[in-house]
N, C-alpha and C positions, 0 to 999 in steps of 0.2 A: 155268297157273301162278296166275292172277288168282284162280281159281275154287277153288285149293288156299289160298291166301293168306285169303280169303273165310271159309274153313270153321273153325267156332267153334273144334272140337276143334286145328288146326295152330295158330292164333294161341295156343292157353293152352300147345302144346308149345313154344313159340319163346320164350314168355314168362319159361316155366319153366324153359330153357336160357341166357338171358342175367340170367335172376338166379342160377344156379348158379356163372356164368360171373363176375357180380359178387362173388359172396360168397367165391368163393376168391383173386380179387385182393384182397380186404380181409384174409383170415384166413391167407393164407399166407406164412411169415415167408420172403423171400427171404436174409435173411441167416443164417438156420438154419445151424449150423453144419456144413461137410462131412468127411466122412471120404478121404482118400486114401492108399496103401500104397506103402510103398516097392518096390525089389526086389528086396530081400530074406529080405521075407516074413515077418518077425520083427521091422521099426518099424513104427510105425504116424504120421501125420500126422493131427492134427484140427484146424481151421481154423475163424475166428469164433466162437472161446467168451465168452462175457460176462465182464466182469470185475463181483468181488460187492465192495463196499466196508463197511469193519466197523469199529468203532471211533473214527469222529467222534463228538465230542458236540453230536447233532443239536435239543438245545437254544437252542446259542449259533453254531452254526453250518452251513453248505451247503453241500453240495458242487456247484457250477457247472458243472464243465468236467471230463473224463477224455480224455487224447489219447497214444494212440488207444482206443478203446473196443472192440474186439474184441483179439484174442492168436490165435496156433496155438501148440500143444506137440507136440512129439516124444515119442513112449513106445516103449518096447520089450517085449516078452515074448513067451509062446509065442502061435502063430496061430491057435489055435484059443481061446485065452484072449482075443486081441485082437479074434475075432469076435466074440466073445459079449458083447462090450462098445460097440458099435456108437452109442450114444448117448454126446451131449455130455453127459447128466443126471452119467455118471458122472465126470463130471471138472471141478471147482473149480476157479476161478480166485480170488486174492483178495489183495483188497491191505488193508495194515492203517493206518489214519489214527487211531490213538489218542494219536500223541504230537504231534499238531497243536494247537496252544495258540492260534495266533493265524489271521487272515486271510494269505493272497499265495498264492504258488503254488510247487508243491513235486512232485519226484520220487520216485517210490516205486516201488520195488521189489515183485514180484508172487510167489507161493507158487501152490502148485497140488497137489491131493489129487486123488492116483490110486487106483486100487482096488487090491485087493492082491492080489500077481503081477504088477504093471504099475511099469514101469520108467520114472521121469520122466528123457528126454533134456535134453530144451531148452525155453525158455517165449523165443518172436520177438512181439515185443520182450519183453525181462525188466523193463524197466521202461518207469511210462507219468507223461506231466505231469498232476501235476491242480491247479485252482483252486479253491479254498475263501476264500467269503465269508461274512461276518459276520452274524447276521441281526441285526434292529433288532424294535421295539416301538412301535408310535405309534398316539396318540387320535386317532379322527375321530367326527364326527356321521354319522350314518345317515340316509339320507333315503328317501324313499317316492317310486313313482312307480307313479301309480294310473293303469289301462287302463279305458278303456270313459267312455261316459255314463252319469250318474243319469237315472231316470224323468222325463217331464216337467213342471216344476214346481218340480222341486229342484236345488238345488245342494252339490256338496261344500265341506267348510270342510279348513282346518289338520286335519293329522290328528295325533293324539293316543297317544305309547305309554307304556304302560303301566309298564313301569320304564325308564323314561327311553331314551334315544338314543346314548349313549356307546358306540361298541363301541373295543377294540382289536385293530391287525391287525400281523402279524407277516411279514416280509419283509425278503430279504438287502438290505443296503442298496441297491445301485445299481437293485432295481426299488422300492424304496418310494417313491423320487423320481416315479416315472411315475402314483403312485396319485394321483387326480383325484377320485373319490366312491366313499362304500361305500351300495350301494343295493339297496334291494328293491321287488318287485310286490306289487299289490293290485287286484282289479276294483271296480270300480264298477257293471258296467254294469248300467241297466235298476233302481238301488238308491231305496227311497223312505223308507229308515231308514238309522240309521246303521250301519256294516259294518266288521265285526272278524273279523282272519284271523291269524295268523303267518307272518310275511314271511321266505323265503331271502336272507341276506345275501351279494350279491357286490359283488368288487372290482373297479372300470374303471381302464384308463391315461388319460394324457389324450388318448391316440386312436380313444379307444369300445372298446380291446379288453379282455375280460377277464383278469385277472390270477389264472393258475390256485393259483398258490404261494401267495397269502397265504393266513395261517390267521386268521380272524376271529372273536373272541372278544367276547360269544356270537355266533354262526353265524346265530341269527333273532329275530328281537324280536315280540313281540304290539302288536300295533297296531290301533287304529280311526280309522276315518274321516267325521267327523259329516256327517253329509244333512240339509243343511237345507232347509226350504219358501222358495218365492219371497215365501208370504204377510208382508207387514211382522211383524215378529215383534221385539223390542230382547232383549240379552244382559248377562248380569254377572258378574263375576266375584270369587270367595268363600274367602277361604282357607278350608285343609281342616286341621283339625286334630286330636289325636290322643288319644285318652285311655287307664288301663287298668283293667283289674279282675281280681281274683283274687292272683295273687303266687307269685313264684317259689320252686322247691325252695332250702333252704337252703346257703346257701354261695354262691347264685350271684348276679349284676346283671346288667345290661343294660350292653352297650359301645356297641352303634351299631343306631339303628333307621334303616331305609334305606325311603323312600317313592315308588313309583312317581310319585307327583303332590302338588303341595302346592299346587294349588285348583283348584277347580271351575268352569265356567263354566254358567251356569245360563238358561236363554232361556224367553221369554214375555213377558206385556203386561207394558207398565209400572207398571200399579197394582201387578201381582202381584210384578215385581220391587225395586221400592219398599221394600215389606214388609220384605224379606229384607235381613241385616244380615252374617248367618256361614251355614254349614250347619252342621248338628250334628255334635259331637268324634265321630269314628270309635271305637267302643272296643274295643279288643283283648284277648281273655283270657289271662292269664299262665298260668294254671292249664294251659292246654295244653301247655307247655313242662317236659318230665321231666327234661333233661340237658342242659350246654352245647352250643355250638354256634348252628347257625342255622335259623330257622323262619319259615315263610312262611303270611302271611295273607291271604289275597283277598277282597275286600270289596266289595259290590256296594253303587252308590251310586244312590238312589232320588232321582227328581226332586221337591222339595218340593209341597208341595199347591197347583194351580192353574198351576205351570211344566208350558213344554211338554217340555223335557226337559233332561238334565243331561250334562254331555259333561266328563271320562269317565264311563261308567256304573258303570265297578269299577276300584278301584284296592289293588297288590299291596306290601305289605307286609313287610321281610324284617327281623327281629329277632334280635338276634347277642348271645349270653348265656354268661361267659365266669365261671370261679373269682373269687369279687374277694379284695383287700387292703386292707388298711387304713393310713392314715397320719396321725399328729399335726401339724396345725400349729399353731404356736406362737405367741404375742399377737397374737391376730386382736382389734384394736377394735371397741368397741362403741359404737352410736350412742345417743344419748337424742332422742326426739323426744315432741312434742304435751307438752310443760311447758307449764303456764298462766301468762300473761303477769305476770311482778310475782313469780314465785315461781322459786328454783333448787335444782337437784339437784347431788348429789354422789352418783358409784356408792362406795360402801361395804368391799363384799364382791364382787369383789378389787376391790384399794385400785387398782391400775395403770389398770383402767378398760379390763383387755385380759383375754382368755380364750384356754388351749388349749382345738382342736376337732380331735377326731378323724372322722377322713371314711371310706367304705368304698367303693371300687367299682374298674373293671376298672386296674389295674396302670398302662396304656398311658396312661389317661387321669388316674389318682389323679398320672404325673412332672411334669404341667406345671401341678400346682394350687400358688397360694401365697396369701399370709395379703391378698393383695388380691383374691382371686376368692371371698372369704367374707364378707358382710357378717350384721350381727348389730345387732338393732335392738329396742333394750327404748323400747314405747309408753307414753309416759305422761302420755295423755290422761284427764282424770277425776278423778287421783289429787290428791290437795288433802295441806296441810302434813305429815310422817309418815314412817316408814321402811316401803318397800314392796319385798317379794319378786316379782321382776316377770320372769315369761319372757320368754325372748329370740325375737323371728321371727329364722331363720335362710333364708338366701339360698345357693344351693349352685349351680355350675356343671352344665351337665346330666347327667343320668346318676350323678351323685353324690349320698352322704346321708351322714349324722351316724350313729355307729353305738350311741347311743341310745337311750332307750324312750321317753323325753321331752324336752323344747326344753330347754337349758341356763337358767338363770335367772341375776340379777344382784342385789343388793341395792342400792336406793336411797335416798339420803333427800332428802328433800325441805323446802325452809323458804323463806319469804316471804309475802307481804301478799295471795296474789290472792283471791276470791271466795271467801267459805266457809270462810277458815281465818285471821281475825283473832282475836285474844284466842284462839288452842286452843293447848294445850300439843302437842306431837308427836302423833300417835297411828301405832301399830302395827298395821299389817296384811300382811297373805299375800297376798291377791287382789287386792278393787278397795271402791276410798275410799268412804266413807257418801256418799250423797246432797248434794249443795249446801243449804244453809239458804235458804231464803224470803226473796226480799229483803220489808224494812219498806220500809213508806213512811211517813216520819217527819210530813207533812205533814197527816196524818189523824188528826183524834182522839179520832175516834169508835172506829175500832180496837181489840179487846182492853184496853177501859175498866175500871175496876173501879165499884161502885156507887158512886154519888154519896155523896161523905162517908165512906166508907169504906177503912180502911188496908189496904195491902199485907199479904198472910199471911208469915209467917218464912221459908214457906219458899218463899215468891217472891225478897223479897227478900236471902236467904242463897243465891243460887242459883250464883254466882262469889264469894264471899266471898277464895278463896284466888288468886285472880287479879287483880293491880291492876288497874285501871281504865285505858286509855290515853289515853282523853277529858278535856278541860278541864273543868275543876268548872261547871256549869251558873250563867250571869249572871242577872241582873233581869233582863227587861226592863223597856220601859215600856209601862205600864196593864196589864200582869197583878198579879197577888195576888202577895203575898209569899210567900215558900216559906218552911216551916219544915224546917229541918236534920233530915238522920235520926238515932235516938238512936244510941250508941254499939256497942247490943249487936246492932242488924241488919246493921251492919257493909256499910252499902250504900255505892256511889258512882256519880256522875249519867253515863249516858252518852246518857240520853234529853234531845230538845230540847223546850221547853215551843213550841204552836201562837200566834206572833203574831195568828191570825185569830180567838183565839174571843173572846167578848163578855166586855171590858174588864168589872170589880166582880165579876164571878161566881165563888162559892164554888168550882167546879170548873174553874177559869179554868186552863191552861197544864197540866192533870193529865196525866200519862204513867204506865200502867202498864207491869211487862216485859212484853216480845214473848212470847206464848204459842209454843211450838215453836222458838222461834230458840238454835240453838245456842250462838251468841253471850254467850246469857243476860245481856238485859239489862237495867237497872238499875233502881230504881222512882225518883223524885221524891215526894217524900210532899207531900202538899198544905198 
């Protein structure tokens, strides 16, 4: 016996009979439904047929419980009809749950399709309890749990996914209570970079067991897990930010751009991290985008120059572009800023000092704009005394714009004393103010002298003739020359001071000519 037992060939037969032996206790349904005959030879009995359930709406809700979960029926017909029908396939059981609206537990009545020629007796029991519960919807974070060791040297960090961690899981209420984590795997082992897989999302109770029912939306997430070196190594972290190019088919906007990551962390020395301030705006091409709906961008994200690397390396983009509309809102104010000191404006054109703007983009986001989510800001930095047509910077909620070809404008005017606009009548412009005049320095006078002994030309001194003069008429003083009055027809008035420092008796003692270039245009003193 020992010596049979022994021999290669009896061990792979014995082998091969207890897993025959296995595989039919696993595959063979003991409860298979049986046939038995009356005797009379014309009913028929079939016993443990499934009940099929039809008409929940397995949306909002689950069916629990069915009691009992098997039925026999009585049929009748000819015997040799009744043979040839020998399988439960031919015969339904079903119960109908379409007028269940809410959760608790209810009796229902069963139906049952026979073939034809076959005569349904009875259905033991004709009705069965069943319980239906509610299903629910709940956010969890997803977490990772990573198998194995990195290579020697390294270590794993946080690990990092790619559109975020949000999943939701769906379960009839009384097991959503039991859900504890939704989690997936990842190896590590033997890793000396970093290691990116997608992860099977499942649900635990809080007694380690899995929760087969829930449906977890999405099902798996893309993930990496950075490997770092033991070597000292410092890290930073960089918002990521977004830009576009190109532009969409007409008729459409952008409702919601969704970003896997909004920064980067970035590792290496410190000199090299120093440097770095942002990483470069991501840019996404519009032009790709032919029709509403949603479109997805993955970006692979490079480590700047001299970093050792960049975690994550790519991140996924999903941009949702939708019919837009348009809507007026109505006196949105407008601001004035960068007025120079001394001087003040009035908006003109409109007089309220408030403007309609009409906005364009998607529908959902155009219900909650109002005339304080719009700001409107005419600069008017530069602009010196004068009526100025001045575009407006417009400020828009995101996703929104002006539907436009150019920035709305305002008319201002402007009047007061500051820098570069004393003695000038208004002046009109569309863009931006002349230059500021040169300041004098009344102190110097040496300056823009005329020759010694020689009069101002006419049309120096006619140079403001039709502008009075806002300066005091110029005093003696003492130990200058006497000044001679200018004659009537030059039509001058003094807004020059004569220089206390030059040498007392001198025929060119106190001389001022006008400022050459000053817009000012100012006055001569005749000697």
């Amino acid at each position: 016996m020992d010596k049979w037992l022994a021999n290669n060939t009896a061990a792979k037969i014995i082998a091969l009979a207890v897993a025959l032996i296995l595989w039919a206790m696993v595959h063979v349904d003991t409860d298979a439904p049986t046939i038995t005959r009356s005797s009379q030879g014309d009913h028929t009995t079939i016993a443990n047929l499934s009940i099929e359930p039809y008409g929940l709406d397995a949306d909002k809700y689950v069916l629990k419980t069915v009691s009992p979960q098997q039925v026999s029926v009585n049929v009748s017909g000819q015997a040799s009809q009744l043979a040839s029908l020998a399988t439960s396939s031919e015969y339904e059981v079903k119960m109908d749950l379409s007028k269940i609206e809410e959760p608790g537990q209810y009796t229902v009545s069963l139906q049952v399709d026979t073939p034809p020629g076959v005569e349904l007796l009875s259905i033991l029991p004709s009705k069965v309890t069943v319980t239906v519960e509610e299903k629910v919807t709940q956010a969890f974070d997803a977490v990772v749990l990573t198998t194995g060791v990195p290579a020697e040297g390294f270590t794993e960090l946080d690990p990092v996914f790619e559109d975020g961690n949000a999943v939701q899981v769906t379960l009839p209420a009384s097991e959503m209570k039991q859900v504890q984590k939704i989690q997936g795997e990842i190896s590590v082992e033997g890793s000396n970079g970093n290691v990116s897989g997608r992860i099977k999302l499942v649900a635990y109770s809080n007694n380690g067991e899995v929760l087969d029912d829930a449906v977890i939306e999405p099902a798996s997430l893309k993930v990496q897990i950075p490997i770092s070196s033991n070597v000292s190594s410092t890290s930073k972290t960089l918002p990521l930010n977004v830009s576009y190019s190109g532009s969409l088919p007409d008729g459409l906007v952008l409702s919601d751009v969704k970003a896997g990551a909004q920064e980067v962390t970035v590792y290496g020395s410190a000199g090299v991290l120093e440097s770095l301030s942002s990483y470069p705006p991501i840019t996404l091409d519009l032009d790709r985008i032919t029709a509403e709906g949603e479109t997805t961008y993955s970006e692979a994200l490079a480590a700047p120059e001299g970093a050792d690397r960049i975690v994550p390396s790519s991140v996924k983009y999903t941009l949702t572009v939708v019919p837009y509309e348009q809507k007026t809102i109505a006196n949105v104010p407008v601001t004035l800023t960068g007025l120079a000191r001394g001087n003040e404006a009035t908006i003109t054109n409109p007089e309220s000092g408030r403007m309609d703007v009409t906005i364009v983009g998607a529908s959902s986001l155009l219900a909650g704009v109002t005339a304080s989510d719009i700001t409107l800001t005419a600069d008017l930095a530069g602009l010196n005394a004068g009526t100025h047509n001045v575009q407006l910077d417009v400020e828009l909620p995101d996703y929104i714009r002006t539907n436009e070809n150019a920035p709305p404008s305002v008319t201002v005017e402007i009047t007061g004393t500051a820098s570069g606009t004393e003695n000038q009548p208004p002046v009109e412009t569309d863009t931006e103010s002349p230059a500021p005049a040169p300041e004098t320095d009344g102190s110097s006078g040496n300056a823009n002298e005329t020759d010694p002994g020689t009069e101002p030309t006419d049309s120096e001194t006619n140079t403001n003739t039709d502008t009075p003069s806002t300066e005091e008429p110029a005093t003696e003083q003492p130990g200058t020359t006497e000044e001679t009055p200018a004659t009537p027809d030059e039509g001058t008035t003094d807004s020059g001071q004569t220089d206390p420092t030059e040498n007392e008796g001198s025929a060119n003692s106190g001389e001022t000519t006008p400022e050459q270039g000053n817009d000012t245009g100012g006055d001569a003193v005749t000697p």
